[in-house]
C-alpha positions in Angstrom: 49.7 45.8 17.2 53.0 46.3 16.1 54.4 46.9 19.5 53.2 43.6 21.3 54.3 40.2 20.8 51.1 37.8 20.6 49.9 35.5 23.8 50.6 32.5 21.9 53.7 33.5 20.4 55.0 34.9 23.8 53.6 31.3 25.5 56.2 29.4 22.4 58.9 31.5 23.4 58.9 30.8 27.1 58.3 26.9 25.9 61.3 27.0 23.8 63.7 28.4 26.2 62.5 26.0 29.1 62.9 23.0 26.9 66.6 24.0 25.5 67.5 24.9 29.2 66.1 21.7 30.1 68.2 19.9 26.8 71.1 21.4 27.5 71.5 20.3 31.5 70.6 17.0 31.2 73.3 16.6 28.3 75.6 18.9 30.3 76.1 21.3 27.5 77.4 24.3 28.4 76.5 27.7 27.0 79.9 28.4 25.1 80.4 24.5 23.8 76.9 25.4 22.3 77.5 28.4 21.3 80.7 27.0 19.3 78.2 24.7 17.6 75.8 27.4 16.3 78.9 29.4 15.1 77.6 32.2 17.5 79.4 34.2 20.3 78.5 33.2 23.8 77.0 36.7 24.9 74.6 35.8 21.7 73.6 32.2 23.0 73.3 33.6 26.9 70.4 36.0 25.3 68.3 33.4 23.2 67.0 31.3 25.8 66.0 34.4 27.9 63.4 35.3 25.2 64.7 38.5 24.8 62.9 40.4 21.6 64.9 42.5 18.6 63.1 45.9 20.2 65.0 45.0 23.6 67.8 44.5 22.1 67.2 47.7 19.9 67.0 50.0 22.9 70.6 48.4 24.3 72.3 49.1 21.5 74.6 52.6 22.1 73.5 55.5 19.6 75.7 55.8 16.6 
């Protein structure tokens, strides 16, 4: 169980993202003004709305 993100959870996520994409065109906000907002780098903001989980992001992480 600890390896799979729940149907309903998963189902939030993809809501989420599709409703700050939407936010964000019709306010023409871009990525990076965003980004500046949330005190975050712009690689970082690109990655939230995708969904993408801490174990993904794990696994691109170069071995120490």
């Amino acid at each position: 169980m600890a390896g799979r993100t729940p149907i309903p959870v998963s189902r939030a996520m993809r809501t989420i993202a599709a409703n700050l994409d939407l936010a964000l065109r019709q306010q023409r906000i871009t990525l990076e003004l965003l980004a500046e907002g949330a005190l975050a780098i712009g690689e970082t903001a690109s990655r939230k709305p995708e969904g993408e989980t801490r174990r993904a992001r794990r696994a691109r992480r170069p071995q120490r």
